[in-house]
TILOZA-277168 format. One line per 4 residues: number of its first residue (from 1); for each residue x, y, z of N, C-alpha, C, CB. Coordinates in steps of 0.05 Angstrom, whole numbers, plus 5000, padded with zeros to 4 digits. Glycine has a CB too. Layout:
# TILOZA-277168
NUM	X/Y/Z/X/Y/Z/X/Y/Z/X/Y/Z; ...;
//
This chain:
# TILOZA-277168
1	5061/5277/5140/5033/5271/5139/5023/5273/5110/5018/5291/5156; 5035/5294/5092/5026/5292/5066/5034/5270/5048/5032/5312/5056; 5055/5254/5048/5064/5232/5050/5049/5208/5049/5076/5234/5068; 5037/5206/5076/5010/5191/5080/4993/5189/5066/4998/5195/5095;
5	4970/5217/5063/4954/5221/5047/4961/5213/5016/4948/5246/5052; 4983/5222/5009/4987/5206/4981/4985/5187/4974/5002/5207/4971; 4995/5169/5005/4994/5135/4992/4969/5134/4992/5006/5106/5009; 4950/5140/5009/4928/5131/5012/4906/5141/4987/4921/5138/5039;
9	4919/5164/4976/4906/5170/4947/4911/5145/4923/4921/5200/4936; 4939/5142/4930/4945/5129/4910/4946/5100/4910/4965/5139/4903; 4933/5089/4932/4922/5059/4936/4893/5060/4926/4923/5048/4968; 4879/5083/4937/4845/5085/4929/4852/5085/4892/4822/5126/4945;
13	4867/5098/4882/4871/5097/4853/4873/5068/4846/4895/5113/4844; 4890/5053/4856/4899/5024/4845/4873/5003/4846/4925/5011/4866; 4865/5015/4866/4840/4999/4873/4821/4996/4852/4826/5010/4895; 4815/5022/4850/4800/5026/4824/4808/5016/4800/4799/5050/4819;
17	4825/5013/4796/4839/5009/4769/4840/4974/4768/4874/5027/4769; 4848/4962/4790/4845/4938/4791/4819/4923/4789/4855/4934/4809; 4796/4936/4809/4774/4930/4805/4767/4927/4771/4760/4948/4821; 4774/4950/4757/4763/4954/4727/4779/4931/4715/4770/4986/4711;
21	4808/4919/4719/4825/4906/4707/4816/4872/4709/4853/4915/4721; 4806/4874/4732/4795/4853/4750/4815/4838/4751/4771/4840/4743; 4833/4837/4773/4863/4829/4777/4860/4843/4803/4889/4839/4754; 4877/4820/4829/4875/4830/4854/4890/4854/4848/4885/4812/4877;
25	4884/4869/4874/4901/4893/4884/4921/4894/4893/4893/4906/4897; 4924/4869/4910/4955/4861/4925/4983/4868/4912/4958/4830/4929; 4980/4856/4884/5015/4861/4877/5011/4900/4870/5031/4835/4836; 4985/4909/4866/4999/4936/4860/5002/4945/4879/4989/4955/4845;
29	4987/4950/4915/4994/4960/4938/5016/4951/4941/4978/4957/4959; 5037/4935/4938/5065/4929/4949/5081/4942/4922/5070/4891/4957; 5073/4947/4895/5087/4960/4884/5083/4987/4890/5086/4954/4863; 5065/5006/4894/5065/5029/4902/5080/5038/4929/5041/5033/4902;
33	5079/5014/4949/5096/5017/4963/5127/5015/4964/5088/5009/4976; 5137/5005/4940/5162/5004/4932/5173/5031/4927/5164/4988/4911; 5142/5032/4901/5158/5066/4890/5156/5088/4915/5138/5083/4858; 5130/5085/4925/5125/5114/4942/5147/5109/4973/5082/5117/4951;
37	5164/5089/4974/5184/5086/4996/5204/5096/4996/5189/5067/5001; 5231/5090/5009/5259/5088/5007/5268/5081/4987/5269/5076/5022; 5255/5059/4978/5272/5046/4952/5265/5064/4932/5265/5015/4943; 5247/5082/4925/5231/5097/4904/5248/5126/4908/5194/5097/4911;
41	5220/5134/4905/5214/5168/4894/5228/5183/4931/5162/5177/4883; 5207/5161/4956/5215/5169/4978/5201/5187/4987/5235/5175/4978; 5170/5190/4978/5147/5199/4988/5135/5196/5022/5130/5186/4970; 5142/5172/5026/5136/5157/5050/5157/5164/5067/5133/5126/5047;
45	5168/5171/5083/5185/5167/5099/5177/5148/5123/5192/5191/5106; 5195/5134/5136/5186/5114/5158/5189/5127/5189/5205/5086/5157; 5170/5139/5200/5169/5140/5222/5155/5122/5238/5164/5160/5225; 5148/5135/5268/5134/5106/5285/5105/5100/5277/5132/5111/5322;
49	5087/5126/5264/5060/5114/5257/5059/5094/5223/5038/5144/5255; 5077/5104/5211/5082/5089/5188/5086/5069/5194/5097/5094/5173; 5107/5062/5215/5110/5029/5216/5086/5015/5233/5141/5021/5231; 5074/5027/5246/5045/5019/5263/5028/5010/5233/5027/5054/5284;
53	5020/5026/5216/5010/5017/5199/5015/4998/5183/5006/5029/5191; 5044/5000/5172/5051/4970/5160/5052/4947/5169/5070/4968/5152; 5058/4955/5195/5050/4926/5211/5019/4910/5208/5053/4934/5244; 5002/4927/5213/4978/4927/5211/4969/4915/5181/4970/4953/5217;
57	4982/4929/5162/4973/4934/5141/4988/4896/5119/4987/4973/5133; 5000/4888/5138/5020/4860/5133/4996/4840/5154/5064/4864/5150; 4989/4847/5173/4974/4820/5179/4944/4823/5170/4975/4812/5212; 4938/4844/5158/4911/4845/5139/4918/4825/5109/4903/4884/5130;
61	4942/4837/5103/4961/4826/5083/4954/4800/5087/4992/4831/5086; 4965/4787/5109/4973/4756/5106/4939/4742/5111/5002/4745/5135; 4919/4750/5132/4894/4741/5134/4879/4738/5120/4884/4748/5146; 4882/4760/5094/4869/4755/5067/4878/4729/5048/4875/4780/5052;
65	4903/4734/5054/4918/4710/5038/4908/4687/5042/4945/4706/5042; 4904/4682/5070/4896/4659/5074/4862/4654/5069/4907/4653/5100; 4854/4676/5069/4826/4661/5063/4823/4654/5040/4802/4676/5067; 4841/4661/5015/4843/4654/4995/4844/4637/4989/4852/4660/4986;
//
């Protein structure tokens, strides 16, 4: 669970930072999820609500895309 909370700290951070950069947020939420994953540091571990969310968190992904 603390895991969680970090990404979610550390997406509200990117956000911010992007907003100021003014440059979408998209490529840094999929880089943070690189580092804060398996392939990374390994902050995230994948259980069943993690993957509930990424699922989730991929067709918000793709619906945005397209309104673009």
């Amino acid at each position: 669970m603390e895991g969680f909370i970090i990404a979610l700290f550390v997406c509200l951070v990117l956000a911010l930072i992007s907003k100021y950069l003014s440059v979408p947020a998209i490529p840094f939420y999929i880089l943070a999820g690189i580092v804060l994953g398996k392939a990374g540091i390994g902050i995230v571990q994948s259980d069943e609500i993690s993957q509930f969310f990424s699922e989730i968190g991929l067709l918000f992904l793709l619906f945005f895309m397209g309104l673009g």
